[in-house]
C-alpha positions in Angstrom: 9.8 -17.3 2.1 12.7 -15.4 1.0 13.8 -17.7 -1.9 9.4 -17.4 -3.5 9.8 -13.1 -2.8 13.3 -13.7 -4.6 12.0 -15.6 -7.5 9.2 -13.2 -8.3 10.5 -10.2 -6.9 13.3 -10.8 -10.0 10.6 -10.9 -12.6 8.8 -7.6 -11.4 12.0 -6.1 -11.5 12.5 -6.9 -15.1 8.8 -6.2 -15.6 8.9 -2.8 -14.0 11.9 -1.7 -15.7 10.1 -2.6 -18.9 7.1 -1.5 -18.8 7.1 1.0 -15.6 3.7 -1.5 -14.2 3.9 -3.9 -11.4 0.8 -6.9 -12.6 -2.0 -8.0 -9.7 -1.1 -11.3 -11.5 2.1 -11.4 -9.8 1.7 -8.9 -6.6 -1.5 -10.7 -5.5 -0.2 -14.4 -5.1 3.3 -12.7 -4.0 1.1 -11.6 -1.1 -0.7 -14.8 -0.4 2.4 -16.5 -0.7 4.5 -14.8 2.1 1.0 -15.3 4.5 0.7 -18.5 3.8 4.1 -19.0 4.5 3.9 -17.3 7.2 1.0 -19.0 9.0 2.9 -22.3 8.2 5.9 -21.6 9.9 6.0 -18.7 12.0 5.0 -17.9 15.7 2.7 -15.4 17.0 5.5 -12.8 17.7 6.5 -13.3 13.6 3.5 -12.9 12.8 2.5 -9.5 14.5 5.8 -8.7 13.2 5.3 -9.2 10.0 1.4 -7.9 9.6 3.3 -4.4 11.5 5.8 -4.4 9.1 3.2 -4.9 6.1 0.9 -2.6 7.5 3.3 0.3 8.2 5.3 -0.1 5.4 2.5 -0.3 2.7 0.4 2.4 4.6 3.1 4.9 4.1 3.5 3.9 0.1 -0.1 4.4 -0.1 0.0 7.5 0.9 2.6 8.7 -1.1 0.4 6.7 -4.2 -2.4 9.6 -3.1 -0.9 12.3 -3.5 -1.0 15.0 -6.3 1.0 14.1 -9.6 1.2 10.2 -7.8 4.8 9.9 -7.4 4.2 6.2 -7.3 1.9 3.6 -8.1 -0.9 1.3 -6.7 1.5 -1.6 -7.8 4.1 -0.4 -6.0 1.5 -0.3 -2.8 0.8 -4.2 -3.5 4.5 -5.1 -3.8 5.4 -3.2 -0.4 2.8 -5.4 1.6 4.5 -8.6 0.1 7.8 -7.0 0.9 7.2 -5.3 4.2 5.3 -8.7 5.5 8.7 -10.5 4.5 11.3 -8.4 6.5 8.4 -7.7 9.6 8.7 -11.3 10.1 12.5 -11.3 10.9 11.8 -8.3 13.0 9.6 -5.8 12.6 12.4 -2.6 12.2 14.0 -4.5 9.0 10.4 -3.3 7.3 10.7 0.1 7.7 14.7 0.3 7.2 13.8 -1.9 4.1 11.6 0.6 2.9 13.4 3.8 3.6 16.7 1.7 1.9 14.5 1.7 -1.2 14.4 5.4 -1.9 18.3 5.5 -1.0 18.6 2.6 -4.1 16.4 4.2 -6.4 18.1 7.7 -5.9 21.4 5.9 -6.4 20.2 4.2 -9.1 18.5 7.3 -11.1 21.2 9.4 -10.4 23.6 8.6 -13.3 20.7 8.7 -15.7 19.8 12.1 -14.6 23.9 13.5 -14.9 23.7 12.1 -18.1 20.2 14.2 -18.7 18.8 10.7 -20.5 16.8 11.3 -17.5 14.4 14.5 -16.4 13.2 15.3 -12.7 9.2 14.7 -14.0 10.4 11.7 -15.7 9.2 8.3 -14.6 11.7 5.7 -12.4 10.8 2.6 -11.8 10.4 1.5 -8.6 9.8 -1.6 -7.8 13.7 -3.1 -8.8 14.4 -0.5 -6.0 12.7 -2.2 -3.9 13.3 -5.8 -4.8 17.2 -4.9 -4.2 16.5 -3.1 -1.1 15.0 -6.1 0.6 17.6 -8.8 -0.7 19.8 -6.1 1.1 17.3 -6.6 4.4 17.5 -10.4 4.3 21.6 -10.5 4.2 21.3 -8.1 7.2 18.8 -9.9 9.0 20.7 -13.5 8.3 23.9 -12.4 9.4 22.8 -11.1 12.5 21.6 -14.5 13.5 24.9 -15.4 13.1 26.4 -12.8 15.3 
């Protein structure tokens, strides 16, 4: 599961930092990916884990996607229930450290643009590299503590 959100979660990154969109054509089979994977391999406790994890995570993004001036897109929404279904599965607390590790990356990462003032507070970040790195970040966590 983590190498097929790896693989694609690399080229939303480089879309989103192009073009500032995250495509259905990639979110959507990301999503049925990780469930079918899921299913495959994973017991009932994974499982609740990981719909939690998608369901919490995404649910707060979509919220945030609602509100006036939409600091954040649908596409971002779609990616999150991929991403937070991913980490619930290892446990269901790497979803929502996963997501709040995103904002911390995407603050980190802005900040030097915004020093620099190539960047303005109304501008436009991308997001979804943020959290693409974030979850890597979540899946060396939750690997080394199986090793532990």
């Amino acid at each position: 599961m983590s190498v097929v959100v790896g693989m694609v979660g690399l080229r939303l990154a480089v879309v989103d930092l192009a073009s500032h969109r995250l495509p259905d054509r990639l979110t959507k089979p990301l999503f049925g990916s990780v469930v079918v994977i899921a299913l495959g391999w994973g017991s009932v406790d994974q499982l609740q884990g990981a719909l939690g994890g998608s369901v919490i995570t995404s649910g707060a993004l979509a919220g945030l996607a609602c509100m006036p001036g939409r600091p954040l897109g649908l596409g971002d929404v779609k990616l999150q229930c991929s991403l937070g279904w991913m980490l619930g599965f290892f446990a269901p607390e790497l979803a929502i450290v996963g997501l709040a590790g995103s904002f911390v990356v995407g603050g980190v990462a802005a900040l030097p643009a915004l020093l620099t003032h190539r960047l303005r507070g109304r501008d436009p970040v991308p997001f979804g590299p943020a959290m693409v790195a974030s979850t890597c970040v979540m899946v060396v966590v939750a690997e080394s503590l199986k090793i532990i």
